[in-house]
N, CA, C and O atoms as a DFTB+ gen file, in Angstrom:
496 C
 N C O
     1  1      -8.129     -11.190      -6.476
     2  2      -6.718     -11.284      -6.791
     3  2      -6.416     -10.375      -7.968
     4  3      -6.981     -10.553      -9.047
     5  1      -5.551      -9.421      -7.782
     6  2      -5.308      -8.644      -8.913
     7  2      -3.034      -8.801      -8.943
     8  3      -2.134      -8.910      -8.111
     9  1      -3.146      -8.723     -10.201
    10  2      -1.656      -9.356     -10.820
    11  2      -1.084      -8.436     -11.875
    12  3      -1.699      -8.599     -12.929
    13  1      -0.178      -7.574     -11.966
    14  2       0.385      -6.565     -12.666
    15  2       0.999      -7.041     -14.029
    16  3       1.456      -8.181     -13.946
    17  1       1.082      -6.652     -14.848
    18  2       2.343      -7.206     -15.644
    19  2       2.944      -5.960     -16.837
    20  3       2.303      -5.192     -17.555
    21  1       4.523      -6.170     -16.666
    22  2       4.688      -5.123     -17.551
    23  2       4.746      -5.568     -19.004
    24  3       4.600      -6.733     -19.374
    25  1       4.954      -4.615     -19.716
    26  2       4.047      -4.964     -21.300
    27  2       4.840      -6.410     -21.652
    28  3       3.979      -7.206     -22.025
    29  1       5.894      -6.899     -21.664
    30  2       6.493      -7.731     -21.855
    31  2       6.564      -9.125     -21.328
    32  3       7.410     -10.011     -21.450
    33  1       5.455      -9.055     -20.725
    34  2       4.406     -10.468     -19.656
    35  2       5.581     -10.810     -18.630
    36  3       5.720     -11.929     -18.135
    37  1       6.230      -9.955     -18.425
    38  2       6.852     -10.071     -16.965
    39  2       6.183      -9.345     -15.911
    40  3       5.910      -8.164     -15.700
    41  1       5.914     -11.057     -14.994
    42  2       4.700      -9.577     -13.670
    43  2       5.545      -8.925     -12.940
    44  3       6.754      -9.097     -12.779
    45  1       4.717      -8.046     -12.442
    46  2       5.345      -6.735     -11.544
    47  2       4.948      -6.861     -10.002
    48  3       5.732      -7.146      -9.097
    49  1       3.877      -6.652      -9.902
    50  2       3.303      -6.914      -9.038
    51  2       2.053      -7.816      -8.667
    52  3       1.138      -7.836      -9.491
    53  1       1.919      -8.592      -7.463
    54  2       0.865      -8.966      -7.253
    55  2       0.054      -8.951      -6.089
    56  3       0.498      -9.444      -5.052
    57  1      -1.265      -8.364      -6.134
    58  2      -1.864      -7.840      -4.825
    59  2      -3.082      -8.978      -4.044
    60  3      -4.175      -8.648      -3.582
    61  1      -2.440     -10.463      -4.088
    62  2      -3.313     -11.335      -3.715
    63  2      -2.833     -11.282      -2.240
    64  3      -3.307     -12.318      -1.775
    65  1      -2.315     -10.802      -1.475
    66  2      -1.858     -11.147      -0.054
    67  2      -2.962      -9.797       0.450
    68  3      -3.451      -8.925      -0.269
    69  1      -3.131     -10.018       1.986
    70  2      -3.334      -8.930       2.466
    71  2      -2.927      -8.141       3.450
    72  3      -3.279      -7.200       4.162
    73  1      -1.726      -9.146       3.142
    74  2      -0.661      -8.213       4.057
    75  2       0.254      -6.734       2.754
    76  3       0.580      -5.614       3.146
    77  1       0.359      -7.030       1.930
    78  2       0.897      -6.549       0.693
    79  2      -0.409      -5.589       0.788
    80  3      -0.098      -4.433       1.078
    81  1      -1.860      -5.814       0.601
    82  2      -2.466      -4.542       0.195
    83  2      -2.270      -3.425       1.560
    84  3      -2.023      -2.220       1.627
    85  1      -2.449      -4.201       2.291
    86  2      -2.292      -3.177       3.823
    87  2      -0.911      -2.539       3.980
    88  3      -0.887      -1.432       4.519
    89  1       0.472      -3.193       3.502
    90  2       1.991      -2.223       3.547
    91  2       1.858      -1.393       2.515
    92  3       2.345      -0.275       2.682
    93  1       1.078      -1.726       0.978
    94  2       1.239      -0.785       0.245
    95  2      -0.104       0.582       0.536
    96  3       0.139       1.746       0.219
    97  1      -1.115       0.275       1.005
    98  2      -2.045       1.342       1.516
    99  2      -1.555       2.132       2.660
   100  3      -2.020       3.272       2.674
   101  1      -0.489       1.760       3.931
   102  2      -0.258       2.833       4.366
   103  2       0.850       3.191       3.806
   104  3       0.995       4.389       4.050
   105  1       1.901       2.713       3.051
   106  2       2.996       3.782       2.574
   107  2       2.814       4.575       1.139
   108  3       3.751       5.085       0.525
   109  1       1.810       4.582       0.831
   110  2       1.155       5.230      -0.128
   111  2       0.526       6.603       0.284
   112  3       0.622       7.708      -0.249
   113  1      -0.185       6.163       1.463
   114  2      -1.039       7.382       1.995
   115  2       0.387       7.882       3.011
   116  3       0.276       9.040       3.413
   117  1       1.266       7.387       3.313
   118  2       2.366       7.744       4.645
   119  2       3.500       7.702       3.225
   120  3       3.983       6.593       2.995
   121  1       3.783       8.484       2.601
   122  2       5.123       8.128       1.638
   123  2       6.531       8.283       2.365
   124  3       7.485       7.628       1.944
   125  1       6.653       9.022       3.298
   126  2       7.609       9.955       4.437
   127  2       7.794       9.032       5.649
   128  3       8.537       9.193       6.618
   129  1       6.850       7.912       5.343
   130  2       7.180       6.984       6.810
   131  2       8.146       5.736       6.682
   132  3       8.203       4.849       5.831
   133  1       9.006       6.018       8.012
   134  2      10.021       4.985       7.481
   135  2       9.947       4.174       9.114
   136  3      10.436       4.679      10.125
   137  1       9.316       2.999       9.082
   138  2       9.120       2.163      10.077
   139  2       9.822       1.111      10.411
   140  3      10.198       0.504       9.408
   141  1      10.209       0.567      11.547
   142  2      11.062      -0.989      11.185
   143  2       9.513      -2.159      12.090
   144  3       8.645      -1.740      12.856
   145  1       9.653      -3.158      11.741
   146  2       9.371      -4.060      11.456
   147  2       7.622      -4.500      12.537
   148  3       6.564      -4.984      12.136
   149  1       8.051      -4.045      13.947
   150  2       7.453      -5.042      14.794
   151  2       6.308      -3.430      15.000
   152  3       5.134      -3.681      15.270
   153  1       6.627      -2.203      14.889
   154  2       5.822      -0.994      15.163
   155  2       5.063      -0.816      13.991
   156  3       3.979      -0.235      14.045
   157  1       5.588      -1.320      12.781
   158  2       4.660      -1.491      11.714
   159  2       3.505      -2.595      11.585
   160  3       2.395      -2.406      11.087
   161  1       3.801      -3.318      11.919
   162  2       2.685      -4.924      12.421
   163  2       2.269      -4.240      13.271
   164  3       1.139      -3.950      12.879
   165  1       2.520      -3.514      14.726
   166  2       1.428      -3.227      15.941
   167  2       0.444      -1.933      14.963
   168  3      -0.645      -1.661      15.467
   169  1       0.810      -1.182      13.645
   170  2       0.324      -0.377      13.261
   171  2      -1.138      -1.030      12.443
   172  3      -2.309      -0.652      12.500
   173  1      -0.615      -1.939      11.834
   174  2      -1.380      -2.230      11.035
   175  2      -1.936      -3.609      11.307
   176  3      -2.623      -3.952      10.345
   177  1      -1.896      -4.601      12.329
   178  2      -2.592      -5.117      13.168
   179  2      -2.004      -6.562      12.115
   180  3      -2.597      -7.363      11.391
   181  1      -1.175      -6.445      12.333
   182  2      -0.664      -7.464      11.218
   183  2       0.766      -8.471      11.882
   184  3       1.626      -7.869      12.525
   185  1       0.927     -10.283      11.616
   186  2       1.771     -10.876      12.551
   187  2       2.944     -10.256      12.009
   188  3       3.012     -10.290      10.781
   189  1       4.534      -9.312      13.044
   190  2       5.667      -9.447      13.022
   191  2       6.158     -10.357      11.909
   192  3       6.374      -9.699      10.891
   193  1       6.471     -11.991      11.730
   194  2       7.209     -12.487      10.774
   195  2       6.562     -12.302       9.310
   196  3       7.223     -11.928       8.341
   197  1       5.073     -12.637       9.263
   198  2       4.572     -12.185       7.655
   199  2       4.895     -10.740       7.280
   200  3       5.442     -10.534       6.197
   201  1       4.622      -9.802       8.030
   202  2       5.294      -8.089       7.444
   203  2       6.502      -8.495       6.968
   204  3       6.652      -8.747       5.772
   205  1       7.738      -8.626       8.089
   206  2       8.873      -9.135       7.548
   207  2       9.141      -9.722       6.173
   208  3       9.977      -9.427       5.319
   209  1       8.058     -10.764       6.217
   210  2       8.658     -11.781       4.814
   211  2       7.981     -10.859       3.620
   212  3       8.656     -10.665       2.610
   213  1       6.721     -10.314       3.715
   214  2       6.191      -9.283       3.092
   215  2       7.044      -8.417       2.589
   216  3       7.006      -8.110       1.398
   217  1       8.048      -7.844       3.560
   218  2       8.754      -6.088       3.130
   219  2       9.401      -6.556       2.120
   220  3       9.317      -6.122       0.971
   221  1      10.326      -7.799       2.627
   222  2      11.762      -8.346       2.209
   223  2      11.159      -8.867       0.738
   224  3      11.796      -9.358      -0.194
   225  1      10.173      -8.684       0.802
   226  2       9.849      -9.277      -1.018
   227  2       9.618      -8.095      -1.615
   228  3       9.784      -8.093      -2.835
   229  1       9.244      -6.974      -1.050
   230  2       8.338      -5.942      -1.677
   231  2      10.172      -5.306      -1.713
   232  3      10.559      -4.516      -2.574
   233  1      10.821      -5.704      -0.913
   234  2      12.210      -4.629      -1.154
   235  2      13.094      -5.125      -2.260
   236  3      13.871      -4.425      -2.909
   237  1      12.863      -6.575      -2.417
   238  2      13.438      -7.420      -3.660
   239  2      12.967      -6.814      -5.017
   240  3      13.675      -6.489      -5.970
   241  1      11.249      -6.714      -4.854
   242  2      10.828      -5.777      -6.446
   243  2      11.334      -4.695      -6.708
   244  3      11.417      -4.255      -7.854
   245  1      11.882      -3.914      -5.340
   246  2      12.350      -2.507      -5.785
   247  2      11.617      -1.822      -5.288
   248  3      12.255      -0.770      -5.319
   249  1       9.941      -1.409      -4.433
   250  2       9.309      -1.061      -3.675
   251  2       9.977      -0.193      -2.815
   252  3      10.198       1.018      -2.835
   253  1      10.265      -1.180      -1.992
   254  2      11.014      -0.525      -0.926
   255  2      12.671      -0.415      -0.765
   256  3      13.488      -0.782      -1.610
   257  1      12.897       0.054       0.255
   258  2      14.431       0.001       0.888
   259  2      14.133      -0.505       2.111
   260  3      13.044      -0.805       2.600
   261  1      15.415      -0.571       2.615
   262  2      16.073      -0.292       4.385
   263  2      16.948      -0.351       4.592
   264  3      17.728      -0.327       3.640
   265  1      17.607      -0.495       6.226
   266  2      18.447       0.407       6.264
   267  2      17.934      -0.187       8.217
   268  3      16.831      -0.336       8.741
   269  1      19.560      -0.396       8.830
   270  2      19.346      -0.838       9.993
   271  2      19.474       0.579      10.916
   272  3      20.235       1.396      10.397
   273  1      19.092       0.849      11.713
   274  2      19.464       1.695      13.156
   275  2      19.047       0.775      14.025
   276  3      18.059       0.129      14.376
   277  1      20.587       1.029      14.312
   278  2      20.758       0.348      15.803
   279  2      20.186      -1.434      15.210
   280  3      20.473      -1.897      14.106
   281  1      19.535      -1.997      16.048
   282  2      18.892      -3.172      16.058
   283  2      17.880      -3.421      15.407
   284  3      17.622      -4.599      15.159
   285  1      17.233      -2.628      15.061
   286  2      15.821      -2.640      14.124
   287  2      15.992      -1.805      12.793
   288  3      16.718      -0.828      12.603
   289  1      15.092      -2.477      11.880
   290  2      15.392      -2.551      10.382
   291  2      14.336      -1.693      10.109
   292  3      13.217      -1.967      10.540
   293  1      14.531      -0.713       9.467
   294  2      13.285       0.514       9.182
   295  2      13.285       0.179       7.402
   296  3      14.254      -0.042       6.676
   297  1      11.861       0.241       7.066
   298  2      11.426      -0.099       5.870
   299  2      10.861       1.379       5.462
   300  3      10.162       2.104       6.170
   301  1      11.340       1.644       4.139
   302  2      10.698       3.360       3.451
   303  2      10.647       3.092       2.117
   304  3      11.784       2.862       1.704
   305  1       9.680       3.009       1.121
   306  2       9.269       3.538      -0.074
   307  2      10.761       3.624      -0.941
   308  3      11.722       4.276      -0.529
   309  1      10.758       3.087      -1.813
   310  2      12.424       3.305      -2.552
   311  2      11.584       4.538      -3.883
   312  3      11.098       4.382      -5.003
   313  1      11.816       5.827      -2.863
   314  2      11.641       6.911      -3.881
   315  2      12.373       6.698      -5.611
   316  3      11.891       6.891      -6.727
   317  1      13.465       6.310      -5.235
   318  2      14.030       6.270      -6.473
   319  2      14.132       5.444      -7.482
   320  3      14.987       5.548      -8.360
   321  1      13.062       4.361      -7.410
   322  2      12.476       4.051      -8.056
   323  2      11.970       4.248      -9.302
   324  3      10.844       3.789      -9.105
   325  1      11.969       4.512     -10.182
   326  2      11.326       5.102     -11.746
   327  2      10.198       4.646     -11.838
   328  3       9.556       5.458     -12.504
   329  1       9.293       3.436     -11.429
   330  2       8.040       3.026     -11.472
   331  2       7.309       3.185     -10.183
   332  3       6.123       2.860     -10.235
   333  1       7.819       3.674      -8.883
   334  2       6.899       4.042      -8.132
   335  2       5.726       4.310      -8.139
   336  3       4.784       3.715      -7.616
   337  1       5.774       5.717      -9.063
   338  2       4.465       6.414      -9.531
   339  2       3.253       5.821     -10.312
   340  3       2.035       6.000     -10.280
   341  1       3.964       5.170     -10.906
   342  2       3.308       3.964     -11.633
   343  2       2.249       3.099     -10.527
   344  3       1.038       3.281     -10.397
   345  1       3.151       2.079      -9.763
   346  2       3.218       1.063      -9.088
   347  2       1.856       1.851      -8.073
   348  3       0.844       1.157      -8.161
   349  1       1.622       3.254      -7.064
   350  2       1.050       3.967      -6.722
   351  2      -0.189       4.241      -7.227
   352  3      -1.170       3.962      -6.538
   353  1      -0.418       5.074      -9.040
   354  2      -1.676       5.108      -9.384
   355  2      -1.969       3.784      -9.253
   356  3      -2.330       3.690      -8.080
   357  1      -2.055       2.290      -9.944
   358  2      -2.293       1.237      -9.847
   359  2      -3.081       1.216      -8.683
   360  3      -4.307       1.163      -8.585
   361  1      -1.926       1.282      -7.526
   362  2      -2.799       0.360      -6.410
   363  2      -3.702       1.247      -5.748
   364  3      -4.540       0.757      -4.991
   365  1      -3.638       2.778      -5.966
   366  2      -4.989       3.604      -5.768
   367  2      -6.081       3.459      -6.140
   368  3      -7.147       3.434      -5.524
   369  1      -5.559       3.236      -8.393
   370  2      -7.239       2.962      -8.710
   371  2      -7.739       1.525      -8.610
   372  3      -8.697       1.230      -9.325
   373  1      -7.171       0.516      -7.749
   374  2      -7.033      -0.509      -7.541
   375  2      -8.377      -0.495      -6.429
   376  3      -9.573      -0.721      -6.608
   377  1      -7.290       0.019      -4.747
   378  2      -7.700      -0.035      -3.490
   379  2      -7.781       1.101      -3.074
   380  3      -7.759       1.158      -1.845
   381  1      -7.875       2.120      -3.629
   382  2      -7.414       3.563      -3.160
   383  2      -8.708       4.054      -2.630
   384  3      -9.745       3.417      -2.817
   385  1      -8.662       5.465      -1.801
   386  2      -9.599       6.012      -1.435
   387  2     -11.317       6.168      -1.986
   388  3     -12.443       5.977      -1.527
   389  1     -10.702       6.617      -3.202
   390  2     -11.686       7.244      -4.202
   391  2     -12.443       5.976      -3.932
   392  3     -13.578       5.969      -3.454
   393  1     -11.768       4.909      -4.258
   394  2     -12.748       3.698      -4.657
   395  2     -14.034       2.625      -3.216
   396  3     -14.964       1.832      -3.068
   397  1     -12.925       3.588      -2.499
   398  2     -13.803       2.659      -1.323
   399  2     -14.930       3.625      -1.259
   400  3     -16.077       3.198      -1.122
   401  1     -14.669       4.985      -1.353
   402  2     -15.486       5.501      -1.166
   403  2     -17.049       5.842      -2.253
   404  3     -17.995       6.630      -2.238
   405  1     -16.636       4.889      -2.965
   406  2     -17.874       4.719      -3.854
   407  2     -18.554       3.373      -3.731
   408  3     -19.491       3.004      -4.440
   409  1     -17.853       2.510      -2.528
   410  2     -18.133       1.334      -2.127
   411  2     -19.322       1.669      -1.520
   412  3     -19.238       2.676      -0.816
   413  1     -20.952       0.878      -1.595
   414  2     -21.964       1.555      -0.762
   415  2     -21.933       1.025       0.676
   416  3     -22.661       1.421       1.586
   417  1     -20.934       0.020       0.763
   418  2     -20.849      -1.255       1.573
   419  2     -19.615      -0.407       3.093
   420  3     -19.545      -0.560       4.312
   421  1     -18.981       0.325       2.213
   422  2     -17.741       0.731       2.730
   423  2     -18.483       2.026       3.362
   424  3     -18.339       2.303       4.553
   425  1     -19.327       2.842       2.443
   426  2     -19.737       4.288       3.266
   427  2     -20.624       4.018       4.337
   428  3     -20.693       4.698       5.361
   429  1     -21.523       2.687       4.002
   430  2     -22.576       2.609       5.407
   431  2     -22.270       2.435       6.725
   432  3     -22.973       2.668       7.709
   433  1     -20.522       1.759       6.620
   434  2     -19.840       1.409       7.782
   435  2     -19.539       2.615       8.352
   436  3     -19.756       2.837       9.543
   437  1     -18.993       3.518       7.502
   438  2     -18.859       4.389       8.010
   439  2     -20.575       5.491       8.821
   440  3     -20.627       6.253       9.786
   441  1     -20.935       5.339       8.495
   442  2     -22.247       5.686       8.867
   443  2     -22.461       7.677       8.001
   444  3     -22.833       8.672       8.622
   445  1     -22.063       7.616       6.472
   446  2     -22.105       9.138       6.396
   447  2     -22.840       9.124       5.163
   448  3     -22.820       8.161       4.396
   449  1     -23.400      10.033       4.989
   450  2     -24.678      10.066       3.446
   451  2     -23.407      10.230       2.509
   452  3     -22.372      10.888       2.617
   453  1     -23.908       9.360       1.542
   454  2     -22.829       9.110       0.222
   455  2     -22.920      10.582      -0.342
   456  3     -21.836      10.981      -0.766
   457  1     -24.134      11.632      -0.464
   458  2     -24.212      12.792      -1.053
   459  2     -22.711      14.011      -0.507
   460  3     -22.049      14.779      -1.205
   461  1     -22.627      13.673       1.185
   462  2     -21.486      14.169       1.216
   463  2     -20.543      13.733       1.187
   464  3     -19.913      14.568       0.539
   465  1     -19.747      12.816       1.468
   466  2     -18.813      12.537       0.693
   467  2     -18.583      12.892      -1.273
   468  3     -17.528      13.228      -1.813
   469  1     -19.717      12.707      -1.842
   470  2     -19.188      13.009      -3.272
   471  2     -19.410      14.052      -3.827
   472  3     -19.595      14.342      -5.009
   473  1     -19.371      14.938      -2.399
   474  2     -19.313      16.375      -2.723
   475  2     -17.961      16.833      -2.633
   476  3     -17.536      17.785      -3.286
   477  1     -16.917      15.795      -1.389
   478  2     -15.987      16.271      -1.858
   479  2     -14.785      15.891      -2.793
   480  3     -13.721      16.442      -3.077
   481  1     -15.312      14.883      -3.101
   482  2     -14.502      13.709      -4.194
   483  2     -14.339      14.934      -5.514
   484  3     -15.343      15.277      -6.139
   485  1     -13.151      15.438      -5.786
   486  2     -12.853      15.899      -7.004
   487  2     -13.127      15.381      -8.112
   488  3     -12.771      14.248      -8.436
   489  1     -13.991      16.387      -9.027
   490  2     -14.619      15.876     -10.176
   491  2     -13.290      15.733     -11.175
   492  3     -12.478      16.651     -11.062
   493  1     -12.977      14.690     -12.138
   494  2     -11.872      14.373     -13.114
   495  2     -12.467      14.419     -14.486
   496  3     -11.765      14.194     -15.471
């Protein structure tokens, strides 16, 4: 369970669901994707009403937007946001690539020698 808070012990975010780590891992890596509701659950293998109750909270923090066409409610990243970027490094150096990929648990699944992969992991 990991729990955000801005300096003023008001939380921000909290990444105990796993429906929340899975909407914020693909619109992080997808920033340009703007999905509505039931194609995003078949995406991410996740039930229709929890995404829903999921977005509609994540759109309450300011996360996200939407915006109806037609009959279905498309959910996109609220660029304009001022803490996005913020909210983003977080849940990268959180759940992000880099990190799984130093997971030894995570590369064996994948079946690839850790030497290449952290050949191409940019040195910081």
């Amino acid at each position: 369970m990991v729990n955000y808070y801005h300096n003023h012990g008001e939380k921000i975010i909290s990444l105990r669901s796993k429906v929340t780590i899975k909407l914020l891992d693909y619109y992080f890596f997808n920033p340009e994707a703007e999905v509505y509701i039931n194609e995003l659950a078949r995406i991410l293998d996740l039930d229709p009403k929890n995404t829903e109750i999921k977005l509609k909270e994540l759109e309450k923090e300011g996360l996200f937007k939407s915006e109806f066409r037609g009959k279905q409610r498309y959910f996109f990243l609220a660029k304009d946001n001022s803490v996005l970027k913020h909210y983003r490094q977080i849940f990268l150096n959180t759940y992000g690539i880099e990190k799984r990929l130093k997971d030894k648990k995570f590369i064996e699944k994948l079946k690839i020698s850790e030497s290449a992969i952290f050949h191409y992991i940019p040195r910081i």
